[in-house]
Residue, then its C-alpha position, 0 to 999 in steps of 0.5 A: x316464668x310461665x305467662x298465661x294466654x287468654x285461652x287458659x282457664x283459671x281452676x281453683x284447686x278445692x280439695x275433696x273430702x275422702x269417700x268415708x268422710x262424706x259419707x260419715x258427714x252426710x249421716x250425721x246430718x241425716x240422724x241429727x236434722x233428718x230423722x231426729x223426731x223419728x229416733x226420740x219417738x222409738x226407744x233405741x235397742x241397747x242390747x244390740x249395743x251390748x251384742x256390738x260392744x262383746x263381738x267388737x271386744x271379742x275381736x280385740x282380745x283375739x288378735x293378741x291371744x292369737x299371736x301368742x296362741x299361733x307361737x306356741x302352736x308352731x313351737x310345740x309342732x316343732x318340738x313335737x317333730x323333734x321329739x319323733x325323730x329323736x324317740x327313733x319316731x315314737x307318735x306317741x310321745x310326738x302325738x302329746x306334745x302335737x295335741x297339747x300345742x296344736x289343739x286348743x282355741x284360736x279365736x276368741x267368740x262372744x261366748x267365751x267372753x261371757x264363760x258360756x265356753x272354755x277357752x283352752x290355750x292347750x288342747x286335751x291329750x284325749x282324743x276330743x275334738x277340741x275346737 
């Protein structure tokens, strides 16, 4: 057993809270008790809101559709490849399938979520510059 002297400070162990979580606490005090008046005389701006809510949900549906999309963009370069070396190295049929697979849309913007542009899973087979 461990005896204490007379020289050994007693600390008591507080613990801290994480950086991000102050830092929530203290703006939410600050909009609930600093600037409440403040926010009740403006009328808040919802189309800001609308603009987060579509970026954030633009970035949801991205992450799924972009595994899948990234899947079949390395399997169709795949099979591309293959069908090159197996037509004696014909581009044009290996070109299809690349085009096809390979081009398309990768990530979901807010404009395709209000159909102001079309998402394309499979690129063209002209020679378009798809995004």
């Amino acid at each position: 057993m461990k005896q204490c002297d007379s020289t050994s400070v007693h600390v008591p162990i507080r613990r801290r809270m994480p950086g991000m979580a102050r830092a929530f606490v203290v703006a939410l005090c600050l909009s609930v008790f600093g600037c409440g008046s403040a926010l009740a005389a403006e009328e808040l701006d919802t189309s800001a809101f609308k603009e987060a809510g579509v970026g954030v949900a633009s970035g949801a549906v991205t992450i799924p559709y972009l595994a899948g999309k990234l899947l079949y963009a390395g399997v169709g370069g795949i099979v591309g490849g293959v069908s090159w070396v197996l037509s004696g190295g014909n581009s044009e049929t290996a070109e299809s399938i690349w085009n096809s697979s390979l081009n398309g849309t990768y990530v979901i913007t807010p404009e395709h979520l209000r159909g102001h542009e079309p998402v394309r899973f499979m690129g063209s087979d002209s020679s378009e510059d798809d995004e």
